[in-house]
C-alpha positions as CSV (number, residue, x, y, z in Angstrom):
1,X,-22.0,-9.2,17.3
2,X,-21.6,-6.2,19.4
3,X,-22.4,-2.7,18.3
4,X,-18.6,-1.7,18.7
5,X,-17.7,-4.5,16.5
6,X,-20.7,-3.2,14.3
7,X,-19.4,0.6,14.5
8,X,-15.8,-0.9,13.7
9,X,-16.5,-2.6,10.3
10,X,-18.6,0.6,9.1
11,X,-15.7,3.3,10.0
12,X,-13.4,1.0,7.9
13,X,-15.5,0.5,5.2
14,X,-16.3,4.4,5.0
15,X,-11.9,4.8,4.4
16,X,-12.2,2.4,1.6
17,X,-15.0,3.9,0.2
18,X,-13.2,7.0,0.7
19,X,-10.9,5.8,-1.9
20,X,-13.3,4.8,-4.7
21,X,-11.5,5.5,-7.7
22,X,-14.6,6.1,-9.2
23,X,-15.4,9.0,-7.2
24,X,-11.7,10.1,-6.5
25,X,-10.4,10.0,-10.5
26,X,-12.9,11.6,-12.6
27,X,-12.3,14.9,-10.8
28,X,-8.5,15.1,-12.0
29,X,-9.0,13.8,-15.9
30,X,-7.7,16.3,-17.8
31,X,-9.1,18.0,-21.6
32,X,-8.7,15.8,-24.8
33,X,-5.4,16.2,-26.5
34,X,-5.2,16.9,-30.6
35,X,-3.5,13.2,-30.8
36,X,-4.3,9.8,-28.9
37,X,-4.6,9.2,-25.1
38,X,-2.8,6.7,-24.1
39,X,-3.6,5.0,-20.5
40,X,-1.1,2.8,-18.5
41,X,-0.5,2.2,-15.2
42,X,0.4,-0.4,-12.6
43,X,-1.2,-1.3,-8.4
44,X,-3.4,-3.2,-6.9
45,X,-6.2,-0.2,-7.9
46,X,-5.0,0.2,-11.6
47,X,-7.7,-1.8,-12.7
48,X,-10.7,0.2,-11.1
49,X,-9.0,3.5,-11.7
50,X,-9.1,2.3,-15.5
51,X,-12.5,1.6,-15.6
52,X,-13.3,5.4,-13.7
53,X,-11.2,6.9,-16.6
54,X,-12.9,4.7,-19.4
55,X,-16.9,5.6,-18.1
56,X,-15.7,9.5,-17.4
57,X,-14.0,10.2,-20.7
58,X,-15.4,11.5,-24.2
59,X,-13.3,10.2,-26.9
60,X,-10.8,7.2,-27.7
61,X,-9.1,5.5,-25.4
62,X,-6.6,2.6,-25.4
63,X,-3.5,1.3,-23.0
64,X,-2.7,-1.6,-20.5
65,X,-2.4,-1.4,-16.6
66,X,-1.2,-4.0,-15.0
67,X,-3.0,-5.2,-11.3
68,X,-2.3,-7.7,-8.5
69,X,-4.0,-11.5,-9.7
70,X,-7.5,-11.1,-8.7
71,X,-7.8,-7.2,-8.7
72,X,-9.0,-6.5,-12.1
73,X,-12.2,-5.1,-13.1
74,X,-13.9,-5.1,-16.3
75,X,-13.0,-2.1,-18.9
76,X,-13.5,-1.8,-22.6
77,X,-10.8,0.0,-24.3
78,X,-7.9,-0.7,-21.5
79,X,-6.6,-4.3,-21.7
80,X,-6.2,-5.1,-17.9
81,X,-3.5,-7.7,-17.5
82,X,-3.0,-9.2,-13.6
83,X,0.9,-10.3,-11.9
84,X,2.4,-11.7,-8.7
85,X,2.2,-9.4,-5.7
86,X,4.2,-8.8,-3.2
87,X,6.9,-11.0,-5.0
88,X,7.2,-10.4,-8.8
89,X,6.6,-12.8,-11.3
90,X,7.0,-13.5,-15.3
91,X,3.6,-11.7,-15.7
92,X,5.1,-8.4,-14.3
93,X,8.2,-8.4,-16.2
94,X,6.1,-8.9,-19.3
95,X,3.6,-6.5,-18.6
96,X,6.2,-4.0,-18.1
97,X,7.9,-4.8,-20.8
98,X,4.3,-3.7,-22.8
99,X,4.0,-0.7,-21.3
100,X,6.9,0.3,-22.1
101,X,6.4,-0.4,-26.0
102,X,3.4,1.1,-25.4
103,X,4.2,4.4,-24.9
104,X,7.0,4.4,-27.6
105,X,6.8,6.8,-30.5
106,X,4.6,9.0,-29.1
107,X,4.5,12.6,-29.9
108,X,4.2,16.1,-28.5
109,X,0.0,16.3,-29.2
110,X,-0.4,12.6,-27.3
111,X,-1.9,12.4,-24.3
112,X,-0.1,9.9,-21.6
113,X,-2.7,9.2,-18.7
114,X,-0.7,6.7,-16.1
115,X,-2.4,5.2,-13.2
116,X,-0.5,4.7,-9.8
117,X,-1.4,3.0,-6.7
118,X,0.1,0.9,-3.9
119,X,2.0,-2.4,-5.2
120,X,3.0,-1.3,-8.6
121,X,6.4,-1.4,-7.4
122,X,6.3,-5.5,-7.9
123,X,4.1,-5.5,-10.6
124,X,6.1,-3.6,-12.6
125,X,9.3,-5.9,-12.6
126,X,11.2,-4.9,-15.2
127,X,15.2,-5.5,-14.7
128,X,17.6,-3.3,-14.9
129,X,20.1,-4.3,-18.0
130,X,22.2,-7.6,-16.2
131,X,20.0,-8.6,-14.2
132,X,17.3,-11.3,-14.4
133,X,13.9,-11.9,-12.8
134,X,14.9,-14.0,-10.1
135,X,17.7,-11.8,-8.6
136,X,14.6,-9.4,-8.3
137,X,12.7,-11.6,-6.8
138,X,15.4,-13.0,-4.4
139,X,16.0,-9.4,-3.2
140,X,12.6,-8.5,-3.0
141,X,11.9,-11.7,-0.8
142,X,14.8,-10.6,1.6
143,X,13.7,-6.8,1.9
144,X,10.0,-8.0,3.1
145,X,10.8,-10.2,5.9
146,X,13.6,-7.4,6.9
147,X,11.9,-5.2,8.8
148,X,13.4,-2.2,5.9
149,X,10.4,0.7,5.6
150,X,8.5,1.0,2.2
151,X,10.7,3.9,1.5
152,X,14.1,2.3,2.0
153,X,12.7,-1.0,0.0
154,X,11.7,1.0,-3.1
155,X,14.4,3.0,-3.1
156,X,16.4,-0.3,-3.5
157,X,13.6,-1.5,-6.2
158,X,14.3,1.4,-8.5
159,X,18.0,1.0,-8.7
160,X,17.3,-2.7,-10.1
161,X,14.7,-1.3,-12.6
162,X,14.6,-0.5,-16.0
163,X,11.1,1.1,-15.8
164,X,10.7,2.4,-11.7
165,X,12.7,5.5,-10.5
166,X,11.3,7.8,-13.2
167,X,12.3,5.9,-16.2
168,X,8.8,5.4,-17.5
169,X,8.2,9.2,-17.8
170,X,11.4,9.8,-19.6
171,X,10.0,6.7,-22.3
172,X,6.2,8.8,-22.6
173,X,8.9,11.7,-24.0
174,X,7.6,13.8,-25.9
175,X,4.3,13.1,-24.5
176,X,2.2,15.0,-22.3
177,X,2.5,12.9,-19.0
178,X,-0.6,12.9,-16.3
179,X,0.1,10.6,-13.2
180,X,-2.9,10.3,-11.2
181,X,-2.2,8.2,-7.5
182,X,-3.4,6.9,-5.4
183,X,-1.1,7.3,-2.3
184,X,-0.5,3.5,-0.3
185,X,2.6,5.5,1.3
186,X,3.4,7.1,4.8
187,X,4.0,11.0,3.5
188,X,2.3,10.6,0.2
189,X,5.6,10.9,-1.7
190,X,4.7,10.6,-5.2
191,X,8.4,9.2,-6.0
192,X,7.8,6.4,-3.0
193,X,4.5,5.0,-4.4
194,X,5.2,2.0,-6.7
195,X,8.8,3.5,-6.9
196,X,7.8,6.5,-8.9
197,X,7.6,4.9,-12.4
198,X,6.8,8.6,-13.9
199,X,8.3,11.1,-11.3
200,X,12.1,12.6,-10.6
201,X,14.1,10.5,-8.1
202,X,16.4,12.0,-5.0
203,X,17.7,8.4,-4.2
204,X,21.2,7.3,-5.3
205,X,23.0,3.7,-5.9
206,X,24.6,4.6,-2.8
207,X,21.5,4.9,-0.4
208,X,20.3,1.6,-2.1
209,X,23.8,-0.1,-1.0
210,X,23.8,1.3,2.3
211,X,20.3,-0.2,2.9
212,X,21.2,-3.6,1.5
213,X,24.2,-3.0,4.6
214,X,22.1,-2.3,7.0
215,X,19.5,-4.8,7.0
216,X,22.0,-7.6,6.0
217,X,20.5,-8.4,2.4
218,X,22.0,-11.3,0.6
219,X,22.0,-9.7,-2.9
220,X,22.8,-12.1,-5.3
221,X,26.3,-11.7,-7.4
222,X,24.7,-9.7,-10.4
223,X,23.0,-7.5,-8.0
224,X,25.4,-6.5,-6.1
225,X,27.6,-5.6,-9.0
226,X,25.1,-3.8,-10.4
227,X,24.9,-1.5,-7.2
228,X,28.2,-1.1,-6.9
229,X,28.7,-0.1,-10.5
230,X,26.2,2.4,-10.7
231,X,26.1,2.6,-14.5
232,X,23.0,4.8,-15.1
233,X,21.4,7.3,-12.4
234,X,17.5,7.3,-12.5
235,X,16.2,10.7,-13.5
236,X,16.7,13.6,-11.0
237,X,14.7,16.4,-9.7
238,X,16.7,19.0,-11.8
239,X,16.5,16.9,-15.1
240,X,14.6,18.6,-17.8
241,X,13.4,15.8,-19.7
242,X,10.9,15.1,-17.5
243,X,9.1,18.9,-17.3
244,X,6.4,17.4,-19.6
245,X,5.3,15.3,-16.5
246,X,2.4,16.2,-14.0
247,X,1.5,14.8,-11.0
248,X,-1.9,14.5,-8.7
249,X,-2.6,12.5,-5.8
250,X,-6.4,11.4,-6.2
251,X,-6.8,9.4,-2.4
252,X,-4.2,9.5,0.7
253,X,-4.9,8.0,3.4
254,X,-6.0,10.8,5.6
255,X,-8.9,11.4,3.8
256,X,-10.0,7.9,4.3
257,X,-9.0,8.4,8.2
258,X,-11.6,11.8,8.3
259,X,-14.3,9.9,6.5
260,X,-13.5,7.2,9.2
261,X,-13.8,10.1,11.8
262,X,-17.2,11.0,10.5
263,X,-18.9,7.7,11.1
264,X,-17.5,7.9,14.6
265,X,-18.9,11.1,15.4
266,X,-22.2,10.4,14.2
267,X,-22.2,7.1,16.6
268,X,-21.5,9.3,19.4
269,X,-17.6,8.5,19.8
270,X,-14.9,11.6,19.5
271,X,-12.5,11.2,16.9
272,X,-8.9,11.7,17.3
273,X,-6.6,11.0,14.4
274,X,-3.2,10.0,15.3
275,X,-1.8,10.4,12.4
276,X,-1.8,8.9,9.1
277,X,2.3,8.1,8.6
278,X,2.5,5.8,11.3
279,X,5.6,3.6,10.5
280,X,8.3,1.1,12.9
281,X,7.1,-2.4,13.8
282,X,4.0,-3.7,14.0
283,X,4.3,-5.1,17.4
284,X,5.8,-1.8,18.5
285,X,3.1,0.7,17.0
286,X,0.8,-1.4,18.7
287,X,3.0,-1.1,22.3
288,X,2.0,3.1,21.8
289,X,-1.4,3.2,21.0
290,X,-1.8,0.2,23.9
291,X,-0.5,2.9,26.2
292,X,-2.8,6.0,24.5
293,X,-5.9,3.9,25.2
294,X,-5.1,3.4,28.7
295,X,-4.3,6.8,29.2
296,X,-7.9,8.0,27.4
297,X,-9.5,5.0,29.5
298,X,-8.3,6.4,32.8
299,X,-7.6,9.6,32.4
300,X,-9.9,11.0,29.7
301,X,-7.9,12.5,27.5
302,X,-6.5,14.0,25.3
303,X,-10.0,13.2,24.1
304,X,-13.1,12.4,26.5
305,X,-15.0,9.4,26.4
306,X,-16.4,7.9,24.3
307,X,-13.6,8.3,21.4
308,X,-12.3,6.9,18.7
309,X,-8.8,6.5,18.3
310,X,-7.7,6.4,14.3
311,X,-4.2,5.9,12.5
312,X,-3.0,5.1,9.1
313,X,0.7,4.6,7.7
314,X,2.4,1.2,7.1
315,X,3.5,-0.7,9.9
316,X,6.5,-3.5,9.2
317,X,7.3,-7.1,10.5
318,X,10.4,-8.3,10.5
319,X,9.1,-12.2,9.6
320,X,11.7,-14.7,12.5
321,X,9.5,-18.0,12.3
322,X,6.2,-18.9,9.5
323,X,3.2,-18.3,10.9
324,X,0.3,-17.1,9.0
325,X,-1.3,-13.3,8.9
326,X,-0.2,-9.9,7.6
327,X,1.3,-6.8,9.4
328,X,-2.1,-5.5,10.7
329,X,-2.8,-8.9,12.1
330,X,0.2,-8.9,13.8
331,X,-0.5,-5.4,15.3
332,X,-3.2,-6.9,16.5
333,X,-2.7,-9.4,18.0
334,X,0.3,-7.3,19.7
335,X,-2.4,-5.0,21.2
336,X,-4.3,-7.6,22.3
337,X,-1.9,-8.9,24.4
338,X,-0.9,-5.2,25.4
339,X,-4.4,-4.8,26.8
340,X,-4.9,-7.4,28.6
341,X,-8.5,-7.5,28.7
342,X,-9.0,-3.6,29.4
343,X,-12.7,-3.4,29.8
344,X,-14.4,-1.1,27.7
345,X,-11.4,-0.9,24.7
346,X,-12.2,-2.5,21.5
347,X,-10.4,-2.3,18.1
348,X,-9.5,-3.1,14.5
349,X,-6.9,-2.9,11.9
350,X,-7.1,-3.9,8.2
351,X,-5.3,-3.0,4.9
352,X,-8.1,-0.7,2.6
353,X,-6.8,-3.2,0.1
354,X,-9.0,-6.1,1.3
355,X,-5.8,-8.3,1.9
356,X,-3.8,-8.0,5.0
357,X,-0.2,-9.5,3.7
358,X,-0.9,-13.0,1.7
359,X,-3.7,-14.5,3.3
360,X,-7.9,-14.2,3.1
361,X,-8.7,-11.2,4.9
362,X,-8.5,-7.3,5.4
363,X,-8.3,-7.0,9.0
364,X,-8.8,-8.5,12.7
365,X,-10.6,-7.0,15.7
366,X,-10.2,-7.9,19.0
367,X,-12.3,-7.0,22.4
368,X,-12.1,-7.1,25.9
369,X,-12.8,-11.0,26.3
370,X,-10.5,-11.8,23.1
371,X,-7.7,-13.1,25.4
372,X,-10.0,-15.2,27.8
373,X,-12.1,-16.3,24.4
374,X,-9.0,-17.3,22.8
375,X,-7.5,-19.4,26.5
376,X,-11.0,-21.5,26.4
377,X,-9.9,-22.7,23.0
378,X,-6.2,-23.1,24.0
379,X,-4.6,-20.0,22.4
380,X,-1.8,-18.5,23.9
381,X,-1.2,-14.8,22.3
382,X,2.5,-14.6,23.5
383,X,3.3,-18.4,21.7
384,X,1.1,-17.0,18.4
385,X,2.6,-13.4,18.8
386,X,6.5,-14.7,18.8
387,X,5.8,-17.3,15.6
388,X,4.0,-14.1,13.3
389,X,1.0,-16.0,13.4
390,X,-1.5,-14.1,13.6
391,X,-4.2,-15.1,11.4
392,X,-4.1,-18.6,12.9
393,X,-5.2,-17.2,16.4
394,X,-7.8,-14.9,15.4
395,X,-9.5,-17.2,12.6
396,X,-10.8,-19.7,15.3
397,X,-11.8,-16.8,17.5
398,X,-14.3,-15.7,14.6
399,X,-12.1,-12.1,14.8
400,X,-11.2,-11.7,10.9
401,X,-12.6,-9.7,8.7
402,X,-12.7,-10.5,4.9
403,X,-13.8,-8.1,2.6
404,X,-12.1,-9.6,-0.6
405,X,-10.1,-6.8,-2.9
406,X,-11.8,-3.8,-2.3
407,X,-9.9,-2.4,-5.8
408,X,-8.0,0.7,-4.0
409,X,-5.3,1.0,-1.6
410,X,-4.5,3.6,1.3
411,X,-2.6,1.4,3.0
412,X,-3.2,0.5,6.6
413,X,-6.1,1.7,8.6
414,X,-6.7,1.3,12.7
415,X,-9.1,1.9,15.0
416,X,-9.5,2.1,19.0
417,X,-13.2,2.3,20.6
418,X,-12.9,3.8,24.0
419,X,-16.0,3.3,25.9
C-alpha cells in the first residue's frame, strides 16, 4: 500500500472523526427543564447523537430516534428504532408516526431535545393527509435517479409530509424545542437537512411543482393532486408558533474538511480547501477538479507542491443504466478517466457516513497506474463510467474502501494528493 494511499485513508478518517457526536453534542446540551426532557430525532447519526446526550446528561431521559437499518447504537433511556434509507419504508412511517405521539401533550416547562442529521428526510415518512406510503416511495425513487439537488428533492419531500417542513416543531408546542444537527447539506441550511422537521420553511407547493416539471417526475395521481391543491402551507419564517424553537448545528462539513487539512499539513502536503458546497454531477465535479490538479501539477499553483486538494458538498448522478456504486464512486471513477494516468496525482472520495449510495463501502481511491491496473484485468473505465458502475470496476482493482457506518454524516468528502 503506498504511503499516499496510507495518507488518504487517515485525512478521511480525521473528517469522520471530526464529526463524533460524542465530542460534537455534549457541548450544545442545554440546562435541565422544571418538567420532562423529551428526546427525538431522525438520520443516519440519530442513534449515536442519542447515546452522546444519554452519557452527558444529569437527570431523566426518555424518547425515540429513528436511524437508517444498521446505524443504531446502544442507549438506555432512548428507544432506538432503525428504517429503509434512501427509499422509505413501513418502519419510517411508523416511527414517525411515534414521534409524533410522542411529543403530544407536552407543556410549557418540557424540554424537547430533537436530533437531526443527514437521511432523516426518508426515515421520517410520514404522508401528508391522502396520500399513502407508496406514492412516497414512488416519488422518492424518481427524484434520486433525477439528477434534482438535495435541496430541490426535499423541498418536494416536505410538501408530501405530515411531519417534515416544520410540522414537528409546531406538534412539540408548547414545548421548549432544541434542534441539534448535524449538517449532511451543501450551505448547512437547517430547513434543507432531513427537510427541517423542527424549523420554518421558505419553500411553497409551487416550487415543489415546478421541480416535479423540470426533472420530468411521474408523480402518481394522488400526488399530483395534492401539489396542485395546496391545502395546508408548512410553517413559515414569520409564523409565531414556532418562536419556542432553537436551532444549533453541532458538525458541518467544513470542519471535517480543516481537520482533514491538518493531517495533510502534518505529512508535509499544503492544504487547499475547495470548498465544502460542491454540488452538479458527479462526473462533472470530477471534470473541474481533473483540470485543478493538472494545473497544480504543472504549474504549481494556486498552491505549491506537495498539496492536498480537499472538497465536500453532495455531488448527484442522474442513474441512465444499473450498475453498481454510489455518487462518490462514480466521481471517481470519472476522475480517473480524466487523469489519465497523471503521474504523481493520487485521490479519494467517500461519504463520512461509511456508505457510498447502497452498496458496502465509503469510498474509492484511484492512482496513477489505476487505468493500466484496471486494462490488465479487462476494465474499460469509459464502458463502466457510461453504465454507473462504479463499484464493479474498482472492487477487483482492490480500490474500495469500507469502513462500515461510521454513525455520523457530513456528507461527501474528496481528496487530491499532488506530489
Amino acid at each position: 500500500m503506498s504511503a499516499q494511499r496510507i495518507l488518504l485513508e487517515k485525512m478521511f478518517l480525521a473528517a469522520i472523526a471530526a464529526a463524533d457526536p460524542m465530542l460534537c453534542v455534549p457541548p450544545h446540551l442545554p440546562v435541565r427543564p422544571k418538567g420532562r426532557t423529551i428526546v427525538i430525532g431522525a438520520g443516519k447519526a440519530a442513534a449515536s447523537m442519542a447515546r452522546a446526550v444519554e452519557k452527558n446528561w444529569r437527570g431523566a431521559l426518555s424518547g425515540l430516534v429513528v436511524t437508517r437499518y444498521g446505524h443504531a447504537a446502544p442507549c438506555a433511556q432512548i428507544e432506538v428504532l432503525e428504517a429503509a434509507h434512501p427509499v422509505p419504508d413501513a418502519a419510517g412511517e411508523a416511527a414517525a408516526r411515534r414521534i409524533l405521539e410522542t411529543v403530544r401533550g407536552l407543556t410549557a416547562d418540557d424540554l424537547v431535545i430533537c436530533l437531526i442529521s443527514g437521511g432523516g428526510s426518508a426515515l421520517l415518512s410520514l404522508p401528508a393527509e391522502g396520500l399513502r406510503l407508496a406514492d412516497k416511495q414512488a416519488v422518492n425513487a424518481a427524484l434520486l435517479k433525477s439528477g434534482a439537488t438535495i435541496t430541490e428533492m426535499n423541498c418536494v419531500r416536505k410538501h408530501l409530509s405530515a411531519i417534515k417542513g416544520g410540522r414537528l416543531a409546531l406538534a412539540c408546542a408548547p414545548a421548549r424545542l432544541l434542534t441539534l444537527i448535524i449538517s449532511d447539506v451543501p450551505g448547512d441550511d437547517p430547513s434543507v437537512i432531513a427537510s427541517g422537521p423542527t424549523v420554518a420553511d421558505a419553500t411553497t407547493f409551487a416550487d415543489a411543482r415546478e421541480i416535479m416539471r423540470r426533472y420530468g417526475i411521474d408523480a402518481p395521481a394522488a400526488v399530483t393532486a395534492h401539489l396542485e391543491m395546496a391545502k395546508e402551507e408548512t410553517p413559515k419564517p414569520e409564523d409565531g408558533r414556532l418562536v419556542h424553537g432553537e436551532t444549533r448545528l453541532v458538525a458541518t462539513a467544513l470542519q471535517s474538511l480543516e481537520a482533514a487539512a491538518q493531517v495533510a499539513r502534518v505529512a508535509g502536503y499544503a492544504p487547499l480547501i475547495l470548498g465544502d458546497s460542491i454540488e452538479g454531477e458527479a462526473r462533472d465535479v470530477a471534470l473541474v477538479h481533473a483540470g485543478v490538479a493538472r494545473h497544480v501539477a504543472r504549474h504549481g499553483g494556486p498552491v505549491g507542491k506537495p498539496c492536498a486538494i480537499l472538497s465536500g458538498g453532495e455531488t448527484t448522478v442522474t442513474v441512465r443504466h444499473k450498475g453498481r456504486g454510489g455518487r462518490n464512486g462514480e466521481f471517481m471513477l470519472a476522475l480517473a478517466r480524466a487523469l489519465g494516468g497523471h503521474a504523481g496525482i493520487h485521490a479519494f472520495a467517500g461519504d463520512t457516513d461509511g456508505i457510498d449510495g447502497s452498496e458496502n463501502n465509503a469510498g474509492c481511491f484511484a492512482s496513477p497506474d489505476t487505468l493500466s491496473r484496471a486494462l490488465a484485468l479487462g476494465l474499460k473505465a469509459d464502458d463502466y463510467l457510461a453504465r454507473n458502475d462504479a463499484w464493479s470496476f474498482f472492487n477487483p482493482l482492490g480500490d474500495l474502501l469500507i469502513t462500515g457506518p461510521t454513525l455520523t454524516n457530513v456528507n461527501d468528502f474528496r481528496a487530491i494528493l499532488i506530489d
